[in-house]
Structure formats: C-alpha cells, structure tokens
C-alpha positions in Angstrom: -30.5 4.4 -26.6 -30.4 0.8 -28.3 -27.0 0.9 -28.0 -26.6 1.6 -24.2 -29.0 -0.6 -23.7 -27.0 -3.2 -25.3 -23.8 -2.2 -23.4 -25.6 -2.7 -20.2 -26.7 -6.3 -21.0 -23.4 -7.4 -21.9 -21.6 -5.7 -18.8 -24.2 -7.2 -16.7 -23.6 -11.0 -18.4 -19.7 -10.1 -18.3 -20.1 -9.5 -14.3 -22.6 -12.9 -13.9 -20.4 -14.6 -15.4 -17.6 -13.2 -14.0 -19.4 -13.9 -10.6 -20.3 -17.6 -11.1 -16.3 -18.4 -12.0 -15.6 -17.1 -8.7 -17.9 -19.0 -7.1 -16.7 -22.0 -9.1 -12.9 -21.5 -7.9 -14.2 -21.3 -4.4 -15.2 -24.9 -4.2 -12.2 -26.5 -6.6 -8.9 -24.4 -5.8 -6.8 -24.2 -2.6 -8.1 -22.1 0.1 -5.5 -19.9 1.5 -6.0 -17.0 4.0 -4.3 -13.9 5.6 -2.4 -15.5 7.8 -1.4 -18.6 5.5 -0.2 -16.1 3.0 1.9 -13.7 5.5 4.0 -17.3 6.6 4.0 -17.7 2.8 6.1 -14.4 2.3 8.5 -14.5 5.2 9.3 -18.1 4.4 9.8 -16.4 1.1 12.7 -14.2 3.0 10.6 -11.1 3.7 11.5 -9.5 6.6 10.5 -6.4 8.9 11.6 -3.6 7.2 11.8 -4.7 3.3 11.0 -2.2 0.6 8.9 -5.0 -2.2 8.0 -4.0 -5.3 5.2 -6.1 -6.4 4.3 -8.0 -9.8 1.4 -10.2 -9.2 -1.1 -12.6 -10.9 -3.9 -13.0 -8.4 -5.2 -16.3 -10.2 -2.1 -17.9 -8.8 -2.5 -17.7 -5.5 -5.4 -20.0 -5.6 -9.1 -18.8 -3.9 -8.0 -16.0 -1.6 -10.5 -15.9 1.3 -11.0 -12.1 2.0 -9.9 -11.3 -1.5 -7.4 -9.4 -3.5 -6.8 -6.9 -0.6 -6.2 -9.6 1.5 -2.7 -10.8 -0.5 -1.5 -7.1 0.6 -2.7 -7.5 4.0 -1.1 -10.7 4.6 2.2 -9.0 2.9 2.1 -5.6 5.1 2.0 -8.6 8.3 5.2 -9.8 6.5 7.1 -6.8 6.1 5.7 -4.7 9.1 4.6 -1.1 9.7 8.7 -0.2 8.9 8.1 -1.7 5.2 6.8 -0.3 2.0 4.9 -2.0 -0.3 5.2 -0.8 -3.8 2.7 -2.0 -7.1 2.6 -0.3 -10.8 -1.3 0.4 -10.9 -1.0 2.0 -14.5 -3.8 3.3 -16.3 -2.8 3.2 -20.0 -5.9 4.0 -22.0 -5.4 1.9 -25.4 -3.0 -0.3 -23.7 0.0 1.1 -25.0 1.7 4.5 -24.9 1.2 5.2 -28.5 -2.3 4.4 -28.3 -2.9 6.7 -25.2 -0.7 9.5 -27.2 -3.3 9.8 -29.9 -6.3 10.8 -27.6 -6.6 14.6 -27.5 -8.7 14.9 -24.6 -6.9 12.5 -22.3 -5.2 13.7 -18.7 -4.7 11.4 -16.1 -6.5 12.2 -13.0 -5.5 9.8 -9.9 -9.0 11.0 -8.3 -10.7 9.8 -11.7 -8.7 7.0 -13.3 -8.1 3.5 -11.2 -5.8 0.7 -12.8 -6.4 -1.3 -16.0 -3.6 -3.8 -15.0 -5.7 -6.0 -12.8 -7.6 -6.9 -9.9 -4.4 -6.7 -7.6 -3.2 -3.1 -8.5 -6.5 -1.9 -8.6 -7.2 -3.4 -4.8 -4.5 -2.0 -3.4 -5.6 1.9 -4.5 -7.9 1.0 -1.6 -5.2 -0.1 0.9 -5.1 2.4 4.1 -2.6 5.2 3.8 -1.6 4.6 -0.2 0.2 7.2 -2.1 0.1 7.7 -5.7 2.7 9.3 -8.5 1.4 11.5 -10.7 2.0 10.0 -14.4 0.3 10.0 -17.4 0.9 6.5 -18.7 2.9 4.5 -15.8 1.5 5.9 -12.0 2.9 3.6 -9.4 1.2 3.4 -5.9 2.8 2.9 -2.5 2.2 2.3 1.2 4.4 2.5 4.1 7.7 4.0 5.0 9.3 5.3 1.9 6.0 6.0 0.1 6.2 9.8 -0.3 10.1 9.0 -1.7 9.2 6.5 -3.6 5.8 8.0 -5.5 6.4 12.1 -5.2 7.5 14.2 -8.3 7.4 11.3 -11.1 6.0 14.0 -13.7 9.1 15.5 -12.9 11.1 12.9 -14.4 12.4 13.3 -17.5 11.5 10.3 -19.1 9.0 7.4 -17.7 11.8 4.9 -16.1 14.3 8.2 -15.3 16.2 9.8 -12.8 13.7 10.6 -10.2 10.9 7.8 -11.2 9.9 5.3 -8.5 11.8 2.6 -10.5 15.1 4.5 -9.8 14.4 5.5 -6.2 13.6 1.8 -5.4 16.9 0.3 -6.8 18.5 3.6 -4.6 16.7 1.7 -1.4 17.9 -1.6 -2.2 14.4 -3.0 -2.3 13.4 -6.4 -3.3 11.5 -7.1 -6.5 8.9 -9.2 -5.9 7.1 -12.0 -8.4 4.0 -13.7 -7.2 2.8 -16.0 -9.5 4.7 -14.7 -12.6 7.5 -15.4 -14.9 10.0 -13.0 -15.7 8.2 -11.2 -18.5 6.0 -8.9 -16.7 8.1 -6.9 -14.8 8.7 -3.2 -15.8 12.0 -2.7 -14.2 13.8 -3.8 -17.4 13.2 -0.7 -18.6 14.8 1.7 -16.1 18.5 0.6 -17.1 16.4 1.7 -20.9 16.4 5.1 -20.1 19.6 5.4 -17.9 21.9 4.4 -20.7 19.8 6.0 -23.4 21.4 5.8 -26.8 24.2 4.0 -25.3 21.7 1.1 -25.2 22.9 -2.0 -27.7 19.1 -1.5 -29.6 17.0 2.1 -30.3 13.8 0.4 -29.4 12.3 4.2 -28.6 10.4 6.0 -31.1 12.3 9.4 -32.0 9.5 11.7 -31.2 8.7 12.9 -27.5 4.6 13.1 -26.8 3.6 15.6 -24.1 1.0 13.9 -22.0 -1.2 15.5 -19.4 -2.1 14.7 -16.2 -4.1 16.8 -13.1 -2.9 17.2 -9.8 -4.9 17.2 -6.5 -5.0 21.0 -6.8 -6.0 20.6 -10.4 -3.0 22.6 -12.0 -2.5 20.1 -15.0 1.2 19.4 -16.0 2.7 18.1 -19.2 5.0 15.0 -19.3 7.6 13.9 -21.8 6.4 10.6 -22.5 8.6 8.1 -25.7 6.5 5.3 -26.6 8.0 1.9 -27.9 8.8 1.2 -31.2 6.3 -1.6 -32.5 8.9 -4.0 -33.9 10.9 -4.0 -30.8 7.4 -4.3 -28.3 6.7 -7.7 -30.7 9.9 -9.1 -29.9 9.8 -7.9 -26.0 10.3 -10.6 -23.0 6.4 -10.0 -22.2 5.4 -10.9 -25.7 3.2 -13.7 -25.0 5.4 -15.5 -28.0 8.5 -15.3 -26.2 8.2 -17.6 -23.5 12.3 -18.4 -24.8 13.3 -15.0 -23.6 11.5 -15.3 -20.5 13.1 -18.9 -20.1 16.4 -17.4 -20.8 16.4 -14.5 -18.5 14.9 -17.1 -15.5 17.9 -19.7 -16.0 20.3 -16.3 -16.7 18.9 -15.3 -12.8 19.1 -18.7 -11.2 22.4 -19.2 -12.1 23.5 -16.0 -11.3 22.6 -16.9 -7.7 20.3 -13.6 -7.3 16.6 -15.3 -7.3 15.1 -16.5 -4.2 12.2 -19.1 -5.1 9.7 -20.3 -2.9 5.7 -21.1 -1.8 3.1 -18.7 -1.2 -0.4 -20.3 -1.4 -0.5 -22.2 -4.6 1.6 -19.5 -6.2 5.2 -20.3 -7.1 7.1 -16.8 -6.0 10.0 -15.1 -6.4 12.3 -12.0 -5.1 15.5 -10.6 -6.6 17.6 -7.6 -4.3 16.9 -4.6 -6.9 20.5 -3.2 -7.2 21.6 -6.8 -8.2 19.0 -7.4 -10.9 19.8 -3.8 -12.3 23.4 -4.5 -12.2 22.9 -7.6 -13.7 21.1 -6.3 -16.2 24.0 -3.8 -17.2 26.2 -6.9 -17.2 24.1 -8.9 -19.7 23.8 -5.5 -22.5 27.4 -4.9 -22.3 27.4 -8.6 -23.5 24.7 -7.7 -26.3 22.3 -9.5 -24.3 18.7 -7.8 -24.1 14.7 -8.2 -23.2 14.7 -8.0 -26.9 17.0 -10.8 -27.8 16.8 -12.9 -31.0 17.0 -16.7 -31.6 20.4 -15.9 -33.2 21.5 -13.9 -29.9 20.3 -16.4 -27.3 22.5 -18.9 -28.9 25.5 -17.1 -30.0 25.7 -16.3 -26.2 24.8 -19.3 -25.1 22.1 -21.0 -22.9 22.7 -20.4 -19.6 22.6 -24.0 -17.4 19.0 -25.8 -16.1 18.6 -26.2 -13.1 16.3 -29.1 -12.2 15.3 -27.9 -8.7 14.1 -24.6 -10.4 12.6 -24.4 -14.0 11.4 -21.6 -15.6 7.6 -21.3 -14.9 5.4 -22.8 -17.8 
C-alpha cells in the first residue's frame, strides 16, 4: 500500500511539474499555429498528394497552440485528403528488443499498448481515421490514402524492416521521409536496406538467435513474430547513439552533398525531407563503399569527409 502510495505522489509531482514547464514555454518560445505550420510544410515542398513518413521532436517546433495533434493537422492541410501521413508509434517495453524479448507475458495489443516514443506518435493514435500494423516491437500508424497498404500484414513480415513492412512499402510509393526538428540519427529507415541485404551486409550487427514475439489482433487470435534484436556492441556504436553526433554529422554532409535533402522552416523547427527511393539507394551506394550507420573514426576518414556546406550545417 506504502508503495502505491508513493508511486502516486511522484506521478502526480512528475505531471505538475510537467504542467508548469508547459506553461513556462507558453510565455518564452515562439507561438506558432495550424495554419502557420501547414505554410511551414508546403514551403518545405509538400504537396497534395505526398506519402511523408514522419520523425519528429515536438520541442522544436516551439509552443504549438492546439498541441501535438495540431503539428498533424497542419500537415494533413499540407498534403491533402489524397496524402498519407505515416509515424513509427512503437511500443518497446524495456526500450530495446532484447529487453522486450525477456518478458514472458508480453503481447502487444494495439487496443491496450499506446507509444513510448513521444508525445507526437502517441497524438497521432488519436488522429481521425488512423490505421495501425500489427507488431510486437516496431507498430507503425498511418492515415490517409495508402494507409491499409502501408500498415496491413506487418506480422507477416519476415523480419522487422522486411519484405512486406511499412518501411518497404513506403520506399515502393516513392514517399518522402520527413525530419522535423531532428538530425539524421533518429530515423529507422536505415535499417530496412539491414534486412534486405541480410548477411550480405558489410557488418553482422544482428544477434544469431530469432525471438518469437506475440502480439493480439482485433479478433484476439494472437500471432507469433520472428523478431532479431541488435547486437549491443553495434547499438553503442549506432548513428542514434547520443555519442555519435560525428556519424550523424557525416551522414548529413554525405546527404547535402548528394543533392537529395530538401532543408527548410517550419515554426522554430529546422526540417527536412529526402525522396525515400533516393535515400535507400543511397544508402546501398555508401555500404558497397564500406560505409555504415555504424561507422568508425578510422572509416569516416579512410573514406573521407564529405564537403561543408556553409548554407546548411549539420544540426547541433
């Protein structure tokens, strides 16, 4: 009893406190609305009609007035009843596949389990009309046009980022990838070019042994995934590793230069969009060259730094 007692107290002073930074951003940052943040995204080069898959960091946007759901309204204004909007809203109990792996009694049940990954995933679960794939570790949710295509029959993939995951249906729409507020470390589509070249891939950064994870459909017949988690030594290494901002530095100039990112203003947020089929391409390009999410010191400059370009450094 002491002890939920105790819980309660501190969820309550979590949520005050919580509450009372809010309030604080809403006198000091930027105010930005809907329709601010819709000219925002088409100035972006949006258009009627785009497939986005979004990454997101609400913070960066400034105060939002209307909230997190409001960032996907103003986007749906941008892209139009014709578009789909697409965002990982994961729940990963543990944080990591392993960890989830090594709870017995876990099955993911969209009806039960929201997002861990944020307010902006977990926002749009609430958006009108949103579908959601069935996944034990990585659901993905969409809205619009190609959302049945893009969300239906992920357990049926045969690994996370496979043939027949949202990741590889989106590159087969030619969507964009969308950044809002991010660098290029938190973006999961690294990983599908992972599982399409299997061990053909320059590093083995998969553990050998396959987990079968549940999850319960809306019928509630409950199906098993195959489900490889990461191999620690690579995940400490990883572009999203908080310690390799020079990956995530590298792989920004590596884009610029290419010609393939399309920078610009939404709100206070510095945003970005890359055409998927060209960033997965890419991608191929740069591990036929050695060159990985996982690269070394050593590989970065045995490569060679690709060029700065003033107009458009990589974010802080």
């Amino acid at each position: 009893m002491l002890k939920k007692i105790g819980k309660s107290l501190r969820d309550q002073a979590k949520g005050a406190i919580k509450e009372a930074k809010l309030i604080a951003r809403s006198h000091t940052d930027p105010r930005f609305g809907r329709t601010e943040l819709a000219e925002g995204f088409r100035g972006l080069g949006l258009v009627p009609g785009d497939a986005v898959f979004v990454h997101s960091s609400l913070k960066s946007l400034g105060y939002v007035e209307g909230g997190p759901i409001a960032v996907f309204e103003a986007l749906w204004d941008a892209i139009g009843p014709d578009g789909t909007m697409i965002v990982p809203t994961y729940y990963l109990p543990g944080g990591t596949i392993a960890n989830a792996a090594k709870d017995p009694d876990y099955i993911f049940d969209p009806a039960v389990h929201g997002s861990n990954l944020g307010a902006l995933p977990s926002a749009f679960l609430s958006f009108p009309g949103v579908r959601r794939s069935l996944h034990p570790t990585h659901s993905v949710s969409a809205v619009g046009r190609h959302a049945e295509f893009i969300t239906a029959d992920h357990h049926k993939s045969a690994s996370v980022f496979g043939e027949g995951s949202p990741w590889q249906r989106f590159i087969e729409l030619g969507g964009k990838l969308l950044g809002v507020g991010i660098s290029m470390g938190p973006v999961t589509f690294y990983h599908r070019l992972e599982d399409e070249m299997g061990d053909a891939f320059p590093l083995p950064v998969k553990r050998p042994e396959t987990h079968r994870m549940r999850c319960r459909d809306t019928t509630g017949v409950v199906h098993e995934v195959p489900v490889q988690a990461f191999k620690s030594e690579y995940m400490q290494r990883r572009i999203d590793n908080p310690a390799r901002k020079d990956v995530r530095d590298y792989f920004w100039r590596e884009f610029v230069a290419a010609g393939l990112m399309h920078i610009g203003q939404v709100g206070a947020a510095r945003c970005w969009w890359i055409e998927a089929r060209d960033f997965h391409r890419h991608l191929a390009k740069l591990a036929a060259e050695g060159m990985t999410i996982y690269a070394t010191p050593e590989d970065m400059e045995r490569r060679g730094w690709p060029p700065l370009q003033a107009d458009n450094p990589p974010p802080e």
